[in-house]
N, C-alpha and C positions, 0 to 999 in steps of 0.2 A: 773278681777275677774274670778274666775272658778265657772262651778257648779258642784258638787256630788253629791251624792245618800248616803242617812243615812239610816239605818231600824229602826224601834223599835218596843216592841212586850213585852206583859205583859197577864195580868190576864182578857181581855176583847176576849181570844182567838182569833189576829187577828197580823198579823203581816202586819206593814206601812213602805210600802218607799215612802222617802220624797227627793226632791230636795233644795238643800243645797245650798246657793252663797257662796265660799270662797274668803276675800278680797284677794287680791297682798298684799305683803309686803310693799309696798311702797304708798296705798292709806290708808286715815283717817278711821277710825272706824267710823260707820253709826249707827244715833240715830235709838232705837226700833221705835219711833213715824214717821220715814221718810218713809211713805207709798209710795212713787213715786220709789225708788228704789228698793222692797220687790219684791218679786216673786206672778205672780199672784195666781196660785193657786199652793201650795209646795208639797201638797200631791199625789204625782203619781200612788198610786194602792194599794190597800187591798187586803188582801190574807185571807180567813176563809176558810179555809181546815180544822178546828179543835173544840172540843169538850169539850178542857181544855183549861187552861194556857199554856202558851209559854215561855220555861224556856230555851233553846239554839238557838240560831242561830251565823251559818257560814258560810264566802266566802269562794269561791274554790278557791283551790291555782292555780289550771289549768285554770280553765275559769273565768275571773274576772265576768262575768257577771249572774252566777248562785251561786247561798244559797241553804244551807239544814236550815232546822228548828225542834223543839224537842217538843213533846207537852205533858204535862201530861197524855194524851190519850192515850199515847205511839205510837202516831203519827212522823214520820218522811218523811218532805214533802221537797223534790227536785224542787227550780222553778228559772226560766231563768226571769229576769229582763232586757232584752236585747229589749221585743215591747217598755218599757218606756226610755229607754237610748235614749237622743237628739242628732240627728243627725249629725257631727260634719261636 
């Protein structure tokens, strides 16, 4: 299994990255209910920089490890995800 990094980001002004297990191809799909193999805690960092909703977000094409984000505020906030990325 791999883990990533998902965002997501709506109308509570806050953008979430979350860490993600991706199965292998070649291991079973895992019931919701099998809490022993779940991440303990998925959510790795909130971002409230903003004053509206959050209506864009993108990864750089150069740094995989920085987003911009778009805010009805007309907020445009620049931020590295790089303290929460595990160590490999």
């Amino acid at each position: 299994d791999v883990i990533e990094t998902l965002q997501s980001a709506g109308t509570d002004s806050t953008v979430n990255l979350w860490s993600v297990k991706i199965a292998s191809d070649d291991s079973t799909p895992e019931s919701p209910v099998d809490s022993s193999r779940r991440l303990t805690d998925p959510l790795l960092n909130s971002y409230t920089d903003y004053e509206d909703s959050i209506y864009g977000l993108a990864w750089s094409s150069r740094e995989p490890s920085v987003f911009a984000s778009l805010s009805y505020d007309g907020r445009v906030v620049v931020e590295s995800v790089r303290p929460y990325m595990q160590k490999k």
